[in-house]
N, C-alpha and C positions, 0 to 999 in steps of 0.2 A: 541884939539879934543872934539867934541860933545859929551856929556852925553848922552845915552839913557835917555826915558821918563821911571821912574822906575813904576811907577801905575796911574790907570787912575784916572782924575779931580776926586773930592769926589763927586760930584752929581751923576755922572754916577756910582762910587760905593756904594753909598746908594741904588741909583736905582737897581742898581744888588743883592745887600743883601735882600730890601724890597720884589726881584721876589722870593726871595727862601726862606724866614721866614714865620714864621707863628705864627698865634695871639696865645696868651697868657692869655691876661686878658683886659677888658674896663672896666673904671673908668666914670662916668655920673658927672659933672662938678657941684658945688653946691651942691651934694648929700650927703648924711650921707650912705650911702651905701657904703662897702667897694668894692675894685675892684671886678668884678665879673667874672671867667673862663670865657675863650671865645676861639671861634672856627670858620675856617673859613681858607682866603685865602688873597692874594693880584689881582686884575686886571690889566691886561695890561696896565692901564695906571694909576698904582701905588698906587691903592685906596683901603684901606681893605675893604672886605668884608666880614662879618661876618652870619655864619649860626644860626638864634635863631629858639629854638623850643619853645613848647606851653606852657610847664612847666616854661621857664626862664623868670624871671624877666624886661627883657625887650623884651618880647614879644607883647606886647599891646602899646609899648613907639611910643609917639609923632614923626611927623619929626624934624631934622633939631635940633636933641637933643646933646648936646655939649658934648663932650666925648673926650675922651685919652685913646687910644688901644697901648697895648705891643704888641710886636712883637718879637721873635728871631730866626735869621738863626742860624743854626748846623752844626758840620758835624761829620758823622760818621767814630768813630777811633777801628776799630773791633766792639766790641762788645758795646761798649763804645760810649754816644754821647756830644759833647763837645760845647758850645754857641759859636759861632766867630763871633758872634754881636748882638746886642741890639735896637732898634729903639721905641722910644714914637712917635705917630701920632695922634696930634689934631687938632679936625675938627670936624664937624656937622656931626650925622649918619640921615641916611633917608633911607626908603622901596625902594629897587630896582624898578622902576618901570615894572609892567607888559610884558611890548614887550623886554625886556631887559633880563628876570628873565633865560631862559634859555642859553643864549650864557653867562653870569656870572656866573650860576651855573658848566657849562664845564667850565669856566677860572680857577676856585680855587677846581676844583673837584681834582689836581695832589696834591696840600699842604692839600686837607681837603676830606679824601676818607670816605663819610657819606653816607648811602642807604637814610638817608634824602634828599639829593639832590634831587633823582627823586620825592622825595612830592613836594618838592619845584615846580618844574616844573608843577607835575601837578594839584599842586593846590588847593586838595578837601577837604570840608571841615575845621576843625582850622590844615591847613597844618603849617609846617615849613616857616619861612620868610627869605630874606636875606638883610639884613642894610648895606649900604654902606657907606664908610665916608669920605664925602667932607676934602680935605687935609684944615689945615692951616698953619701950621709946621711943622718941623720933626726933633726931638731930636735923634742924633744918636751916638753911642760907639761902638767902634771896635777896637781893637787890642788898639795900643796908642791912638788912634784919636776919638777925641768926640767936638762934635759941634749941631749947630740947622740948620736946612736949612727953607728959608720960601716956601712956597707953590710953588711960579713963579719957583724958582728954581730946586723944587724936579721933577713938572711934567714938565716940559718944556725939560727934560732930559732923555737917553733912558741907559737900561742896557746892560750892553757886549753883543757885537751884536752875539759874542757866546757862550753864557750862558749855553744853553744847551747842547750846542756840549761839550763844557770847563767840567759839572757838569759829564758829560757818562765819558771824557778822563779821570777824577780825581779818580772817584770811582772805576775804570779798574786798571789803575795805583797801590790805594791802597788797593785794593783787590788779585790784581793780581801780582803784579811786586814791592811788598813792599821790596824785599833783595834789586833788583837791585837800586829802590832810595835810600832804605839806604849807600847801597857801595857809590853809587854817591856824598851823600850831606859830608859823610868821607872825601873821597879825594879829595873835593871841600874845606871841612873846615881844614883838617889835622889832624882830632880828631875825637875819637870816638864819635857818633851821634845815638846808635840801637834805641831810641823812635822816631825818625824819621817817621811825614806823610807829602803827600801833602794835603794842608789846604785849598790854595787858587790858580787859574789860571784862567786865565786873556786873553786877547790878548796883553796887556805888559806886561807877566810875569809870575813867578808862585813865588808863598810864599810856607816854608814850616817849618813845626814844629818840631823844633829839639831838642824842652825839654819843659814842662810844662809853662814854663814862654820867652820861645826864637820862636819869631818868625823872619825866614829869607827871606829876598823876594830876589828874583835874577830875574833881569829884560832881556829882548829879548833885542839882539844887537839893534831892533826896530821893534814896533807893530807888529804883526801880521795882514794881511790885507785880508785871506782868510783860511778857515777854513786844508787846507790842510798846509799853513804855521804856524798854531797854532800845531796842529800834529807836523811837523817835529822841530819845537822849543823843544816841549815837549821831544820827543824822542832825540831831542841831551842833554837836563837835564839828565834823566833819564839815557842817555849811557854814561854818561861823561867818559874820562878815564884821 
């Protein structure tokens, strides 16, 4: 009997970590400087971008200036927000260019909600800048799994084709229907489970957090292939009896 696929290729889940994280801190390569806060977003096609105002330190910086930006995606457990992963991204930052600067400042306005944005856009005077940065690898940590991916590999690859549908069902779920997961992941496991979240869903799958250090992933008999079949996976999780 065939195995289900239990989670997807790791490129495509980096790619899906790198859509929902957000920057951290940039380290400038050679520098005696220590890492410095940063703020910002990812692009569609998988490149931080980071919002500098006038005051920061690399606001006046060179293109094409060699850096290492933190990243981490979260999720929120009540009140509570916990890292489910970690990403280093090295690569050259450079000035967004001009014809670019607004359809970039919407892509990372959802990870980075700043009224600087619209300086950004409009530009006047020593407005806000936003620096982009050319991938060259990508260091990444998550749950067990930690590796480097190179460039070809990170962007060449795209995230859960439902990302965002997956991030609405999960928040609903554990905001809304946290007994009935918990009864579920119970008499799925035969043991009591009450810190029970869902962590992670997927179109293979969903992970879920059944104690500080136990993550469980329970995989779809197979993918999901439309976002109505991602739903009724879910809900047959969530109803198990």
């Amino acid at each position: 009997m065939t195995q289900p696929v239990s989670a997807p290729p790791i490129t495509e889940r980096v790619r899906t970590l790198a859509a929902t994280a957000a920057p951290t801190h940039i380290a400038v390569a050679g520098s005696e400087l220590t890492a410095l806060p940063a703020r910002g977003g990812v692009d569609a096609q998988g490149r931080p971008v980071l919002l500098v105002k006038p005051d920061d330190v690399l606001y006046g910086c060179r293109d094409d200036l060699a850096v290492t930006v933190d990243l981490v995606a979260t999720r929120s457990m009540g009140e509570t927000e916990r890292a489910r992963g970690m990403l280093k991204i090295r690569g050259w930052a450079s000035t967004v260019p001009g014809h670019e600067v607004r359809e970039t400042a919407i892509a990372i306005a959802e990870r980075c909600p700043d009224e600087d944005l619209f300086a950004v856009v409009e530009n006047a005077g020593r407005a806000p800048r936003l620096l982009r940065v050319d991938v060259a690898d990508v260091v990444y940590l998550t749950g067990t799994e930690s590796g480097i991916l190179d460039s070809d590999d990170y962007l060449d690859a795209e995230p859960d084709p439902f990302l965002d549908l997956a991030e609405r069902m999960l928040h609903h779920v554990n905001s809304s229907h946290r007994a009935q997961l918990v009864a579920a992941v119970e008499r799925l496991l035969g043991e009591p489970a009450p810190d029970t979240w869902l962590w992670e869903l997927d179109r293979y799958g969903a992970t879920v957090r059944a104690a500080r250090d136990r993550l469980i992933r329970m995989p779809w008999p197979s993918p999901a292939q439309t976002p109505e079949a991602l739903e009724h996976a879910l809900a047959c999780l969530v109803c198990a009896h």
